[in-house]
C-alpha positions in Angstrom: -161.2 -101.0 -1.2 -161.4 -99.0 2.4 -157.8 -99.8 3.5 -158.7 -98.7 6.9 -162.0 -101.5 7.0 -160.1 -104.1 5.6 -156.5 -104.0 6.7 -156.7 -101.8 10.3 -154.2 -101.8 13.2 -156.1 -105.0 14.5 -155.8 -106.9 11.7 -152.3 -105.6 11.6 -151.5 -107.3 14.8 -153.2 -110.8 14.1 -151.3 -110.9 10.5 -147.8 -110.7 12.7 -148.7 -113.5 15.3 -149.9 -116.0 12.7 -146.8 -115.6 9.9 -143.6 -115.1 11.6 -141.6 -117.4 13.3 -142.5 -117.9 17.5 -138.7 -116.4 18.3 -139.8 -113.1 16.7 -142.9 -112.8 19.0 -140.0 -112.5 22.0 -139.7 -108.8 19.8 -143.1 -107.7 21.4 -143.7 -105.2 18.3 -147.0 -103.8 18.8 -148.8 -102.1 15.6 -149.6 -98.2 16.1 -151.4 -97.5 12.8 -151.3 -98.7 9.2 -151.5 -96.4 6.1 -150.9 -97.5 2.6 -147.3 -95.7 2.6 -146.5 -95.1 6.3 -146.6 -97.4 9.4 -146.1 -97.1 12.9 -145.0 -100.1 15.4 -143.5 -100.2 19.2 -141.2 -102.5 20.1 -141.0 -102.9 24.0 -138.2 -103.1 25.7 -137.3 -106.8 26.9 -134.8 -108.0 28.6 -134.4 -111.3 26.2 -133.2 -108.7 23.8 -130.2 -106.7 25.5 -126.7 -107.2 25.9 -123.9 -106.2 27.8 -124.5 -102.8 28.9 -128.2 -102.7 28.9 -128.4 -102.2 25.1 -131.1 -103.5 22.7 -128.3 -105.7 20.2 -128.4 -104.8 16.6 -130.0 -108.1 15.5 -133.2 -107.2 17.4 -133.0 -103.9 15.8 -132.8 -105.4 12.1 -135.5 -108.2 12.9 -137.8 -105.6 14.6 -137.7 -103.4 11.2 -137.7 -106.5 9.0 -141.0 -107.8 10.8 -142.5 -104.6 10.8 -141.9 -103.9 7.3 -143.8 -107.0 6.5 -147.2 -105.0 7.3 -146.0 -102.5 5.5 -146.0 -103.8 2.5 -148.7 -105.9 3.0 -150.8 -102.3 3.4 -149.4 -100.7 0.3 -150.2 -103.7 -1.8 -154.0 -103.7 -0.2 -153.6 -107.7 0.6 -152.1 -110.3 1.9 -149.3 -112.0 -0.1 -146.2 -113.6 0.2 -143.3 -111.7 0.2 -139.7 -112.4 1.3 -136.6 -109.8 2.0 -134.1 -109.1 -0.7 -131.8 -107.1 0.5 -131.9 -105.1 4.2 -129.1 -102.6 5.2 -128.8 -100.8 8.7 -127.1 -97.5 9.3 -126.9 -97.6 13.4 -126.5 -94.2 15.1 -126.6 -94.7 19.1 -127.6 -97.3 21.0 -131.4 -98.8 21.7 -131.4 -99.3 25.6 -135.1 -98.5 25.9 -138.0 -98.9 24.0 -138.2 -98.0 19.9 -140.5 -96.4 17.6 -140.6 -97.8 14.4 -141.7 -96.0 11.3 -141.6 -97.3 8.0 -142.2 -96.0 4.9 -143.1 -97.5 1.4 -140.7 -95.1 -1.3 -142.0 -98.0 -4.5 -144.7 -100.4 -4.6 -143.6 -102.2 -7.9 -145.2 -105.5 -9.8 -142.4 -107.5 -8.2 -140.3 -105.1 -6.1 -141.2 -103.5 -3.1 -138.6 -100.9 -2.0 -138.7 -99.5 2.1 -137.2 -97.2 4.5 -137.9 -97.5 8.5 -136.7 -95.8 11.0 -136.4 -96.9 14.4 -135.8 -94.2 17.3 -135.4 -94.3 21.1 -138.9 -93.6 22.6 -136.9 -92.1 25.8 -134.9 -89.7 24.0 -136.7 -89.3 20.2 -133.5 -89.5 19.1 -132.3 -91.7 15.3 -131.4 -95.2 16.7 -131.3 -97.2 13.2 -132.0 -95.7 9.7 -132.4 -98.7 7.6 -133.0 -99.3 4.1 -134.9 -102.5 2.3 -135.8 -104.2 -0.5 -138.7 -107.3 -0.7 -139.8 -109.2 -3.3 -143.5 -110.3 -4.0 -143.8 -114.0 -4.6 
């Protein structure tokens, strides 16, 4: 299977806005480009998202990685099934208060475990906003 025919940043984009919940589309994530092991997303900046201080809050962070990681896997296993999170953990290093790069990275593909890393940096600054670590499950 051609990965880039089949499963391309457009297809990508259409997989998020028909299976996450409406709230998370308030997350504007745009998808950057697709690989089997390494994706790239953007999440806007939105003023829905910040609190006190001007400052993306960490529960946009985590739900911004958690959506994006769902293409991710959904590239490295080649097509679409359902999946749910596991386990996620967040390392937060300085605060989001513009928008992020999100990279994330597939370290196993298993038969019933998928286990991920994504990054999510500052576009402003290119500076390490969240390292965060995850586990999914394939249904």
């Amino acid at each position: 299977m051609n990965r880039q025919e089949t499963f391309g940043v457009e297809e990508a984009q259409i997989l998020l806005s028909s299976v996450t919940a409406p709230w998370i589309k308030s997350l504007d994530i745009k998808v950057d480009s697709i690989s089997k092991w390494k994706c790239k997303f953007t999440m806007h900046y939105n003023e829905k998202l910040v609190r006190a201080g001007n400052i993306i809050c960490g529960q946009a962070i985590v739900s911004a990685a958690d959506t994006a990681m769902i293409v991710a896997v959904i590239s490295a296993i080649g097509s679409y099934q359902e999946i749910t999170t596991v386990d996620i953990s967040c390392k937060y290093l300085r605060p989001l208060s513009s928008s992020g790069s999100i990279e994330t990275e597939i370290i196993k593909l298993g038969q019933r475990l998928v286990v991920g890393r994504i990054s999510i940096k500052d576009i402003k600054s290119d500076k390490l906003v969240a390292d965060i670590s995850c586990t999914y499950a394939r249904l």
